[in-house]
VOGUDREN-900681 format. One record per atom (N, C-alpha, C): residue number from 1; residue in one letter; atom name; x, y, z. Coordinates in Angstrom, 2 decimals. Example, Ala and Ser with C-alpha at 12.3 -4.5 7.8 and 13.67 -1.06 7.14 Angstrom:
+-----+----+----+---------+---------+---------+
!   i ! aa ! at !      c1 !      c2 !      c3 !
+-----+----+----+---------+---------+---------+
!   1 !  A !  N !   13.19 !   -5.69 !    7.80 !
!   1 !  A ! CA !   12.30 !   -4.50 !    7.80 !
!   1 !  A !  C !   13.20 !   -3.30 !    7.80 !
!   2 !  S !  N !   12.85 !   -2.25 !    7.08 !
!   2 !  S ! CA !   13.67 !   -1.06 !    7.14 !
!   2 !  S !  C !   12.90 !    0.03 !    7.87 !
+-----+----+----+---------+---------+---------+
REM end
This chain:
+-----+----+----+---------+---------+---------+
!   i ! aa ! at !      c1 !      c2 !      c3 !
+-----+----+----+---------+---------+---------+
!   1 !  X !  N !   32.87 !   35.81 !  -34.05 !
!   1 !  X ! CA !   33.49 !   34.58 !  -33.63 !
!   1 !  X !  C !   32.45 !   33.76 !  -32.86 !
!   2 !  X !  N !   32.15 !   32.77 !  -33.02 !
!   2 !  X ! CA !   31.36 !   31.29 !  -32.52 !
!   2 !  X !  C !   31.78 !   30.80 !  -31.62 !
!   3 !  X !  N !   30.88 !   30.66 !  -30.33 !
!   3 !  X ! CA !   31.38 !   29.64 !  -29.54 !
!   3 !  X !  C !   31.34 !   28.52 !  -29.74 !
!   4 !  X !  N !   32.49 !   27.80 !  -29.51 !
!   4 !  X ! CA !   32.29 !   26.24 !  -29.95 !
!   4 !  X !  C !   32.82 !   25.08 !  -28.10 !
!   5 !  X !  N !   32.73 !   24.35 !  -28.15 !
!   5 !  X ! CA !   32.60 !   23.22 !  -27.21 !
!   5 !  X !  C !   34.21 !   23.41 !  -26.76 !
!   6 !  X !  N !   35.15 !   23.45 !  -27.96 !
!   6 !  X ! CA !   36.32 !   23.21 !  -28.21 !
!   6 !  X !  C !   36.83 !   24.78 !  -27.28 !
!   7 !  X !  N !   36.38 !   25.79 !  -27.85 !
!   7 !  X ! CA !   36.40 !   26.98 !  -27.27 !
!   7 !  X !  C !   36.62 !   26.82 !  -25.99 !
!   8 !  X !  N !   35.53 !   26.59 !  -25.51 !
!   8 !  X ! CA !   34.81 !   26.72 !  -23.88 !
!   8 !  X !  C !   36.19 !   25.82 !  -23.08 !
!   9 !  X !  N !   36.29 !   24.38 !  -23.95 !
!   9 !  X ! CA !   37.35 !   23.75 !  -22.70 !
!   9 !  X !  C !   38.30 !   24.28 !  -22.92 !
!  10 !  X !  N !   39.05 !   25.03 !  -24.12 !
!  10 !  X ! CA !   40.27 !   25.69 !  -23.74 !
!  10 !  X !  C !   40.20 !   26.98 !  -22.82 !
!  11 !  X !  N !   39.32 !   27.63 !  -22.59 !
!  11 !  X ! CA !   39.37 !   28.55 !  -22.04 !
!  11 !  X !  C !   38.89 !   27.91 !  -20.38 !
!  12 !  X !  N !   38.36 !   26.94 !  -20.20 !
!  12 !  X ! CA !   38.28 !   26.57 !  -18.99 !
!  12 !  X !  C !   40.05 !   26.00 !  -18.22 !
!  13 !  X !  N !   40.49 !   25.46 !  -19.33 !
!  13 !  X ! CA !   41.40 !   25.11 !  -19.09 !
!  13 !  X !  C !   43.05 !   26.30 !  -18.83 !
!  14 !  X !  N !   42.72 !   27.58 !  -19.52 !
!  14 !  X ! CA !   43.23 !   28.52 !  -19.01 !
!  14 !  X !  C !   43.13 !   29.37 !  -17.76 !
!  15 !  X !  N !   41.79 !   28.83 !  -17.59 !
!  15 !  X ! CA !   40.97 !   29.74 !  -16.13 !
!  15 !  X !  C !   41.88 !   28.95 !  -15.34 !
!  16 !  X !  N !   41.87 !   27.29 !  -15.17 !
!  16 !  X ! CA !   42.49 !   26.35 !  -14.35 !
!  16 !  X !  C !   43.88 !   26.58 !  -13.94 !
!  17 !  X !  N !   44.97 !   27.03 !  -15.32 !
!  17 !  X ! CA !   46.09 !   27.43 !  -15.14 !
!  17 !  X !  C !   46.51 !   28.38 !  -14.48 !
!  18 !  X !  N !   45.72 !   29.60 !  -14.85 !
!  18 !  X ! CA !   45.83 !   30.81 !  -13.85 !
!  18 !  X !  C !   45.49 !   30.73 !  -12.86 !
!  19 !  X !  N !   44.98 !   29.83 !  -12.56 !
!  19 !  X ! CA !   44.27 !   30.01 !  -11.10 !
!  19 !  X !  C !   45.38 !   29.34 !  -10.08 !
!  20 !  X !  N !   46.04 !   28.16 !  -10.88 !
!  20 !  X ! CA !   47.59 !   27.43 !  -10.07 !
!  20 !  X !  C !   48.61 !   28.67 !  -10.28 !
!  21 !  X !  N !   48.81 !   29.18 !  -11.27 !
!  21 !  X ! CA !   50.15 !   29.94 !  -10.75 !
!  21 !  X !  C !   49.50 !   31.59 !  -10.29 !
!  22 !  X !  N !   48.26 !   31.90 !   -9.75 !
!  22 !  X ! CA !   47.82 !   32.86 !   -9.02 !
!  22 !  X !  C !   47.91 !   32.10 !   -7.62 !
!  23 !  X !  N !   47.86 !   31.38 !   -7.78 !
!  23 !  X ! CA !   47.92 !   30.22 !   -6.28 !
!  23 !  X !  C !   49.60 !   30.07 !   -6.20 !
!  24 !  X !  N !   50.56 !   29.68 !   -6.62 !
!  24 !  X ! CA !   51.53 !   29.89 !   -6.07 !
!  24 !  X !  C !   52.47 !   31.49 !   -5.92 !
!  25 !  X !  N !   52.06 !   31.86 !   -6.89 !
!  25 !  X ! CA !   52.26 !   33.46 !   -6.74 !
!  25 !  X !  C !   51.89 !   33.71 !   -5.32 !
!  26 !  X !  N !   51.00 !   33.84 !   -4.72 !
!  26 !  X ! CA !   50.33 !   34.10 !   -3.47 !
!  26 !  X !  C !   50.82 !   33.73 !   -2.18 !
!  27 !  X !  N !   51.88 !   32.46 !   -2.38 !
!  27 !  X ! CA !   52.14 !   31.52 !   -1.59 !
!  27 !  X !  C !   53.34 !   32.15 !   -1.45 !
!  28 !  X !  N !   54.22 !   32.39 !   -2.13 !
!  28 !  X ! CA !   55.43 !   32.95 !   -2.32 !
!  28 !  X !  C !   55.66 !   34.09 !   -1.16 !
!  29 !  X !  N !   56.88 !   33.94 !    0.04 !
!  29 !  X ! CA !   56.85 !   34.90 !    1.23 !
!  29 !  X !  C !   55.76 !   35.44 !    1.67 !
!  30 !  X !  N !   54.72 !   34.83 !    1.73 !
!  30 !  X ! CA !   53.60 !   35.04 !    2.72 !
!  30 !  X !  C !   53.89 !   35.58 !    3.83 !
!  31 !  X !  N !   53.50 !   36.61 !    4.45 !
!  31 !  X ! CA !   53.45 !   37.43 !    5.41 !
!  31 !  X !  C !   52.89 !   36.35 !    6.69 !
!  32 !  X !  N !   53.19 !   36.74 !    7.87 !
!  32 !  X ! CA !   52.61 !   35.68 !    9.00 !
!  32 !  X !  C !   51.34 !   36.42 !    9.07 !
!  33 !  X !  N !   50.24 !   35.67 !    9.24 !
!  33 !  X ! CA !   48.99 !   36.45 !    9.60 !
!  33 !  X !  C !   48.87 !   36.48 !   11.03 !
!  34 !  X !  N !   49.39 !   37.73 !   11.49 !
!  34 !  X ! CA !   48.97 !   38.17 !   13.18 !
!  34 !  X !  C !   48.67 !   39.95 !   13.02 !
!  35 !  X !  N !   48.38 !   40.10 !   14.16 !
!  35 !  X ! CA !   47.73 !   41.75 !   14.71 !
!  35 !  X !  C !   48.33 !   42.56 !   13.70 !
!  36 !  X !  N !   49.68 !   42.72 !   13.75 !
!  36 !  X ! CA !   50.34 !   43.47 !   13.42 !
!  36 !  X !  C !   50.20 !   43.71 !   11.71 !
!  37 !  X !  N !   50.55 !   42.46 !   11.05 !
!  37 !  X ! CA !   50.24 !   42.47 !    9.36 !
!  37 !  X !  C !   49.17 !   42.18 !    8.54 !
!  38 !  X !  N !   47.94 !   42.13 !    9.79 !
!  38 !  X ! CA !   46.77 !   41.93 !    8.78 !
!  38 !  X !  C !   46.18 !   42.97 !    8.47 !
!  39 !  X !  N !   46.32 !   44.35 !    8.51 !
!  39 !  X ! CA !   45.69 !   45.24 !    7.89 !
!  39 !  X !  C !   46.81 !   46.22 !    6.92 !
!  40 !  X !  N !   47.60 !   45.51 !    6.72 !
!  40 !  X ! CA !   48.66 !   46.08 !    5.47 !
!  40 !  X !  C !   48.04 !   45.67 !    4.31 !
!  41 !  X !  N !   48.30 !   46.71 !    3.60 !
!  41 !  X ! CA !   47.97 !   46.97 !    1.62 !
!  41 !  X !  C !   48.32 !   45.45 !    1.04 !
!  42 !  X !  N !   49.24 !   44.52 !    1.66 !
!  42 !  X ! CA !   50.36 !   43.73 !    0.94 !
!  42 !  X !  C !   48.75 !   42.00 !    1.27 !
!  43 !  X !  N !   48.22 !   42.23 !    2.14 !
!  43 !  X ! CA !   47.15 !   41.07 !    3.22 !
!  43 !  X !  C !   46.03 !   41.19 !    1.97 !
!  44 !  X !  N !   45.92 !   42.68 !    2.13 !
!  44 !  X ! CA !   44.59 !   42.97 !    0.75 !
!  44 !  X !  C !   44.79 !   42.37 !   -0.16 !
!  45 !  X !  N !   45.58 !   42.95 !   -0.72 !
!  45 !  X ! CA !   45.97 !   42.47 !   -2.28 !
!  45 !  X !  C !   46.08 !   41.19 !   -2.19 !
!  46 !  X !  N !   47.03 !   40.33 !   -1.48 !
!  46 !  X ! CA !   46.68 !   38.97 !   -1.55 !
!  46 !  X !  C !   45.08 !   38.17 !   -1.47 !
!  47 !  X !  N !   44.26 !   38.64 !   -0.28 !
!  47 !  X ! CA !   43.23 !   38.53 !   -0.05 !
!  47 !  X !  C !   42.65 !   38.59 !   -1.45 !
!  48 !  X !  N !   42.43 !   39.83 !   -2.23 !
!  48 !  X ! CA !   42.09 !   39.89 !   -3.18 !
!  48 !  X !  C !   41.70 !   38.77 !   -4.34 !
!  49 !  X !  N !   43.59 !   39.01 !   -4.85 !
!  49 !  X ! CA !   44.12 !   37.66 !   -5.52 !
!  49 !  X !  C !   43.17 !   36.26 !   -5.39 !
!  50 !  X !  N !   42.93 !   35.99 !   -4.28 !
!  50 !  X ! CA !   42.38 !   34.31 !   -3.88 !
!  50 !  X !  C !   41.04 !   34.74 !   -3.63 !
!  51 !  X !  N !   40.32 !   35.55 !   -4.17 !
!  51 !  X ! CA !   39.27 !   35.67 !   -4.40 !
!  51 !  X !  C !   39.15 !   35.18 !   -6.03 !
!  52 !  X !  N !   39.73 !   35.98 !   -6.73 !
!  52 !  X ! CA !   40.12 !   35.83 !   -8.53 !
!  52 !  X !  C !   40.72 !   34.29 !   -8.43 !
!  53 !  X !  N !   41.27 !   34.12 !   -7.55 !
!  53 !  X ! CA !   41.50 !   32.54 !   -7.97 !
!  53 !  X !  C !   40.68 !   31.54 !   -7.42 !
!  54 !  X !  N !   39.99 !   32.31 !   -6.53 !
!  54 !  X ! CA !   38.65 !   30.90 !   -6.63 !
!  54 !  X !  C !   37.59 !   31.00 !   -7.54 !
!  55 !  X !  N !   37.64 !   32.01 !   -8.25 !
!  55 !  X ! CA !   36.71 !   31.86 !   -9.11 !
!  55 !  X !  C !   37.36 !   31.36 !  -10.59 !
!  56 !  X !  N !   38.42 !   31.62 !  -10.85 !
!  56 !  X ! CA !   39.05 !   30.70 !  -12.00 !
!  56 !  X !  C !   39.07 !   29.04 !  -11.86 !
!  57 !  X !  N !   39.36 !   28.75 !  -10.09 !
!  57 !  X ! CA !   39.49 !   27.35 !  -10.30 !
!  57 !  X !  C !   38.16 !   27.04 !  -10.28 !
!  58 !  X !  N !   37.27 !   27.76 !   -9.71 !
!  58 !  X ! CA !   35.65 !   27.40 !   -9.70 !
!  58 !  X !  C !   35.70 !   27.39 !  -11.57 !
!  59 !  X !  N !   35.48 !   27.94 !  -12.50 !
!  59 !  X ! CA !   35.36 !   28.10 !  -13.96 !
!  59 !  X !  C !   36.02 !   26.61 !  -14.62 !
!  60 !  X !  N !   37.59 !   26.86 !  -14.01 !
!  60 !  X ! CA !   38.54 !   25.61 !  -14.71 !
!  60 !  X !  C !   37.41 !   24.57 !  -14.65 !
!  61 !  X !  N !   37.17 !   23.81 !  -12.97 !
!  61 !  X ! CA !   36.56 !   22.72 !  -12.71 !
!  61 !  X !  C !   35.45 !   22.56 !  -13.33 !
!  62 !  X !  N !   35.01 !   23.32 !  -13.70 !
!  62 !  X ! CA !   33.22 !   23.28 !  -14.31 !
!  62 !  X !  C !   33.45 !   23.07 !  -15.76 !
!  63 !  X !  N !   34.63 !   23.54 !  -16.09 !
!  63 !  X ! CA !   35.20 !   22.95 !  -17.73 !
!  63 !  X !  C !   35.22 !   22.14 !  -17.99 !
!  64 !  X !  N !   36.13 !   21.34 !  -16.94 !
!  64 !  X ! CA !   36.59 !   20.13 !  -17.01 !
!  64 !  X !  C !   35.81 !   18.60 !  -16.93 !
!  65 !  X !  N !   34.23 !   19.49 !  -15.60 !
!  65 !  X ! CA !   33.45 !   18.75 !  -15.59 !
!  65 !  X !  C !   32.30 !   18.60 !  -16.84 !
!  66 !  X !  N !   32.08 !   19.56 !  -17.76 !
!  66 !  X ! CA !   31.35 !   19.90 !  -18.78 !
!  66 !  X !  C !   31.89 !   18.83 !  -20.08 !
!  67 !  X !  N !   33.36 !   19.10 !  -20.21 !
!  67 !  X ! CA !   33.86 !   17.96 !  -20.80 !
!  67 !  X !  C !   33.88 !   16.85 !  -20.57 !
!  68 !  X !  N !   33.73 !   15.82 !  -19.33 !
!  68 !  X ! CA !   33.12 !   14.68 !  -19.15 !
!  68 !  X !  C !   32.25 !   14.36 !  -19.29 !
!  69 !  X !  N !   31.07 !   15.25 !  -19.01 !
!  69 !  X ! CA !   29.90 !   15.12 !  -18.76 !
!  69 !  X !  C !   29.27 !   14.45 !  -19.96 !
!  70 !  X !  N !   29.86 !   15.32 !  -21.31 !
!  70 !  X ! CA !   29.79 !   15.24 !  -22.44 !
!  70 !  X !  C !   29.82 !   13.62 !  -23.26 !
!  71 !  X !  N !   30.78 !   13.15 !  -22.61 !
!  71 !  X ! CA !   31.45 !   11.59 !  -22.62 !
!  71 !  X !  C !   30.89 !   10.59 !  -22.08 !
!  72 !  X !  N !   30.60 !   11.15 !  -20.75 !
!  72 !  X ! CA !   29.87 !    9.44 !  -20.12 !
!  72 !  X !  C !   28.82 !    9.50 !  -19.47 !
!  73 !  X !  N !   28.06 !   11.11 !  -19.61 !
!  73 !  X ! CA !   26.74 !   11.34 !  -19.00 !
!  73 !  X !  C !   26.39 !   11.62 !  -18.33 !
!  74 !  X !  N !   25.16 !   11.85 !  -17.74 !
!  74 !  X ! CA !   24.67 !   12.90 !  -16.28 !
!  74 !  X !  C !   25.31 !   12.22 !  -15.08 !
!  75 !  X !  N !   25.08 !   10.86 !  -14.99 !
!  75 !  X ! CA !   25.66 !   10.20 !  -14.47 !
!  75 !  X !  C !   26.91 !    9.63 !  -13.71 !
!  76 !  X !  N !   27.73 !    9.91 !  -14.94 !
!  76 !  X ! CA !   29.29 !    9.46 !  -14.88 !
!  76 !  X !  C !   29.89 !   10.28 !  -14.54 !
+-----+----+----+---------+---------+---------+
REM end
């Protein structure tokens, strides 16, 4: 299978998606961050999570910017 241009922005554009509903997933009954709940399994795993989602929205954006770039130049 070939990478093609077409490829790359759909898959940037999936990185982008996951990365919003890994972002509201996350958001969802959030624990208060004090003494008591920041070293629970439940802080990690979230922690985790928004690591993987900054690097999807980091990927999405660079898609998105790759596809402009394409259009109106180094510049634009």
């Amino acid at each position: 299978m070939a990478i093609t241009a077409t490829m790359l922005s759909r898959s940037a554009g999936v990185a982008a998606a996951a990365a919003g509903l890994i972002f509201i997933g996350i958001q969802i009954n959030h624990p208060p961050l004090d003494a008591s709940t920041i070293t629970t399994t439940e802080v990690a795993i979230r922690d985790a999570l928004k690591v993987v989602m900054a690097v999807l929205a980091l990927v999405g954006i660079t898609g998105m910017y790759l596809r402009q770039v394409k259009q109106t130049g180094v510049l634009g």
